[in-house]
C-alpha positions in Angstrom: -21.1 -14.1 -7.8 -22.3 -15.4 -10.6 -23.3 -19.5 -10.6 -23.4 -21.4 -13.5 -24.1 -25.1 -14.0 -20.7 -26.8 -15.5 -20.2 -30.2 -17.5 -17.3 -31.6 -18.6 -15.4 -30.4 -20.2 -14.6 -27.9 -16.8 -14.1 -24.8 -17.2 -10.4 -23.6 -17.7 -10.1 -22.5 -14.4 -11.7 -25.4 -12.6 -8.8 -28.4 -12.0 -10.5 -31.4 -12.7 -9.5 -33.0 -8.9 -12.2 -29.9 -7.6 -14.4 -30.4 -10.1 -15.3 -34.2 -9.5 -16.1 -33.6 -5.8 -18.6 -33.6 -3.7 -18.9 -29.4 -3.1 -18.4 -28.7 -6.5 -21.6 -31.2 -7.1 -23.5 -28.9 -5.1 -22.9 -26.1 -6.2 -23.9 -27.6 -9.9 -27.2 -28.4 -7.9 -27.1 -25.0 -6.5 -26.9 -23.1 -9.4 -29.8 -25.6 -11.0 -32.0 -24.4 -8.0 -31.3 -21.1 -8.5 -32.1 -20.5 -12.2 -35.3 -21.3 -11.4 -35.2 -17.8 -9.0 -35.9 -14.6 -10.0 -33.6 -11.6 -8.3 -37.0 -9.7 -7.7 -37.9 -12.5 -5.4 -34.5 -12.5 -3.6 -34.4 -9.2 -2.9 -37.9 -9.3 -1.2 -36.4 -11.4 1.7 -34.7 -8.6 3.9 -33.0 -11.0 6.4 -31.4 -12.5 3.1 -30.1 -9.3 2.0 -29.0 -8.2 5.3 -26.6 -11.0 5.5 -25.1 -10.3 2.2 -23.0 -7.4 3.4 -19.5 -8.1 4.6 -16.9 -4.8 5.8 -13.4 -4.8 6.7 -12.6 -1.3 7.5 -13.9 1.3 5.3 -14.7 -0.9 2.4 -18.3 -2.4 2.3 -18.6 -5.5 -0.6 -22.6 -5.9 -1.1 -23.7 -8.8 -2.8 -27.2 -9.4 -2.5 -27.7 -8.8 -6.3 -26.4 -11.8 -6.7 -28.4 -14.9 -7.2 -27.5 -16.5 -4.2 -28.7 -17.2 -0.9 -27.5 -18.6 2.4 -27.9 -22.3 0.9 -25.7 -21.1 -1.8 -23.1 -19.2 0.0 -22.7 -22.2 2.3 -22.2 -24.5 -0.7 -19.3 -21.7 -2.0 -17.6 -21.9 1.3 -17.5 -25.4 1.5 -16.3 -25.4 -2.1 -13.5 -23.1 -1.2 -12.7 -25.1 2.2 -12.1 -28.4 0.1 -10.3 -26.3 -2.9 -8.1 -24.6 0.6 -8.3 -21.1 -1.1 -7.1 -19.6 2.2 -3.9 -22.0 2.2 -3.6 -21.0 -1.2 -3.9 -17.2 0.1 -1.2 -17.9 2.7 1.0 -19.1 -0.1 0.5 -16.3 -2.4 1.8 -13.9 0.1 4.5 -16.0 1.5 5.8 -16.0 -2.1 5.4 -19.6 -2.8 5.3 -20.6 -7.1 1.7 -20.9 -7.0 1.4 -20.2 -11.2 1.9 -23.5 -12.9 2.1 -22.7 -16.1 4.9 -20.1 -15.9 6.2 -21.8 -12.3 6.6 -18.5 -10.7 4.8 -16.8 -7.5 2.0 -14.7 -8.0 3.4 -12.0 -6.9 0.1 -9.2 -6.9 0.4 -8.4 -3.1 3.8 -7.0 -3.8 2.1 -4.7 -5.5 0.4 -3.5 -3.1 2.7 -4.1 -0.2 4.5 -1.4 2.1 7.9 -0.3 1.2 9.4 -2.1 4.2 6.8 -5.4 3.9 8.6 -8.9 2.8 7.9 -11.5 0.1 10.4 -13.4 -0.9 10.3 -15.2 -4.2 13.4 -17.7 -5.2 14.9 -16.5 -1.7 14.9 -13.0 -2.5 13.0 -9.8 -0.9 10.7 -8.7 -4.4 9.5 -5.6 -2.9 12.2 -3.2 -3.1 12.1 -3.8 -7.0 8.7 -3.7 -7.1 8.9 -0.2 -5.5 11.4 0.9 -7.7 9.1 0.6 -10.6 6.5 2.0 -8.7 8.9 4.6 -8.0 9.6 5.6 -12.1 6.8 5.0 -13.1 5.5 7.7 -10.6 8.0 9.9 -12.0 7.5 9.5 -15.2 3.6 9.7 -15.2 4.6 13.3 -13.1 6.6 14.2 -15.9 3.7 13.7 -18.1 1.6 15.8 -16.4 3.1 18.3 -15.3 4.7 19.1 -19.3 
């Protein structure tokens, strides 16, 4: 997670309404505070490090060599509370047009959905195409290898 101090102009990804509140002030402040931080010195604080491990099954995602710390995480979540990234989420896999420049759904979970999982997009079911290219390309990329 990388923090980095931002003046306007925003960054591209950054819509201006997040930009000009209140979380997205501190995490400017945040990643002011943190510049001054070395990772060395992070690192020495165990408890810190501890906390910066988060599992879901198998997969482990282990972040403390990232220059952040509890203050900072705390200022991301509230960041991503006031931008609702997890309503966003909820829309993304309920198929709802969440890309505004080409006015479609992000459709990456269908990607990675089951063959019998639904998302609709424009009131149809996108997986069973999606698994029919999954399908030939499988084939073809068997084809390849095998000669």
């Amino acid at each position: 997670i990388l923090i980095k101090a931002a003046t306007p102009p925003f960054p591209p990804r950054i819509s201006p309404s997040t930009a000009m509140t209140a979380p997205w002030a501190d995490i400017i402040a945040e990643a002011d505070r943190l510049k001054a931080t070395h990772l060395r010195t992070l690192l020495q604080d165990q408890a810190r490090n501890d906390a910066m491990f988060v599992g879901c099954g198998d997969m482990v995602l282990d972040y403390s060599r990232q220059r952040v710390d509890a203050a900072a995480m705390e200022k991301l979540f509230a960041l991503a509370a006031q931008a609702d990234v997890e309503g966003k989420r909820r829309k993304m896999f309920q198929g709802e047009k969440l890309n505004e420049t080409e006015g479609r759904s992000v459709l990456h979970v269908a990607l990675r959905a089951d063959r019998d999982a639904v998302i609709n997009s424009d009131g149809a079911n996108v997986v069973p195409e999606v698994w029919s290219v999954l399908d030939a390309m499988k084939a073809f990329s068997e084809k390849v290898r095998s000669g």
